[in-house]
C-alpha positions in Angstrom: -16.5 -51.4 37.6 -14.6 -49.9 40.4 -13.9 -46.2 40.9 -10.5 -45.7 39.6 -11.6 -47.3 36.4 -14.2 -44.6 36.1 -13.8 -41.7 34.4 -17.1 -39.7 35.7 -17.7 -39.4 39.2 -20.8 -38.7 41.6 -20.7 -36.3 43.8 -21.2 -39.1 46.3 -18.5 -41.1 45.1 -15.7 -37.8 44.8 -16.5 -37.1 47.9 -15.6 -40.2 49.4 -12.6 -40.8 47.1 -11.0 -37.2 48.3 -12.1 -37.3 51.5 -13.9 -34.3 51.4 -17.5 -34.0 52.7 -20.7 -34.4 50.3 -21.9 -30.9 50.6 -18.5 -29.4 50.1 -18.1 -31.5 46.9 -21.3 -30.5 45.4 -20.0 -26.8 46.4 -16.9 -26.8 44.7 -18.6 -28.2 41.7 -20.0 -25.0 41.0 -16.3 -23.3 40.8 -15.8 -21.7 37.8 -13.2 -24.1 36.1 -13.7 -26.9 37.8 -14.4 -29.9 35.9 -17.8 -30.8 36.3 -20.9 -31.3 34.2 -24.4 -31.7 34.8 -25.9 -35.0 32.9 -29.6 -34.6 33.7 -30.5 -34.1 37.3 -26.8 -35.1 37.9 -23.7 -33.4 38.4 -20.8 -35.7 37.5 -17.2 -35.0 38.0 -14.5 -35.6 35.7 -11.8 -37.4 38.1 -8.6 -37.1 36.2 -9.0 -33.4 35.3 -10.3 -32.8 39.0 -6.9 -34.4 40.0 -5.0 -32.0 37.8 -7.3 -29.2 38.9 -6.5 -29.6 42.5 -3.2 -30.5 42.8 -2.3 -27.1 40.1 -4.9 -25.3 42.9 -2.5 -26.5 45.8 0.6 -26.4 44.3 0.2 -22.7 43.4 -2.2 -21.4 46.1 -3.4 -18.7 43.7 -6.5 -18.0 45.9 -8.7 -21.2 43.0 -11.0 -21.9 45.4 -13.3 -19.3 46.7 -15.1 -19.6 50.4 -16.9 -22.8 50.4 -19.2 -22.1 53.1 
C-alpha cells in the first residue's frame, strides 16, 4: 500500500511526506488539536485532517502552532 492510499500515518512517514524533520513531527503531534492518536506505543497521524489542519493553520496564521523547539 503506498502512502497516499493510507489514511494513518507514522511519524516517520509524515515527516517525510511534509518534509518536516522527525523530531519536529513527533513535536507537533502533541498540539492540542492536532490530529493524532496514540495506538499502543505509536503515535499515528491522521493525514487528511492533518492536511486540513495545516493548511487552515497557514492560511489564517492565528498563532496554531506554538514554539516547537
Amino acid at each position: 500500500m503506498q502512502n497516499q492510499e493510507k489514511i494513518l500515518l507514522t511519524i516517520n512517514e509524515f515527516s517525510r511526506i511534509t518534509g518536516i524533520g522527525e523530531k519536529t513531527a513527533r513535536r507537533l503531534s502533541h498540539v492540542r488539536g492536532f490530529p493524532a492518536l496514540r495506538v499502543g506505543r505509536r503515535i499515528m497521524i491522521h493525514r487528511q485532517a492533518a492536511d486540513k489542519w495545516l493548511a487552515d493553520c497557514a492560511a489564517h496564521q492565528d498563532n496554531c502552532l506554538p514554539s516547537l523547539h
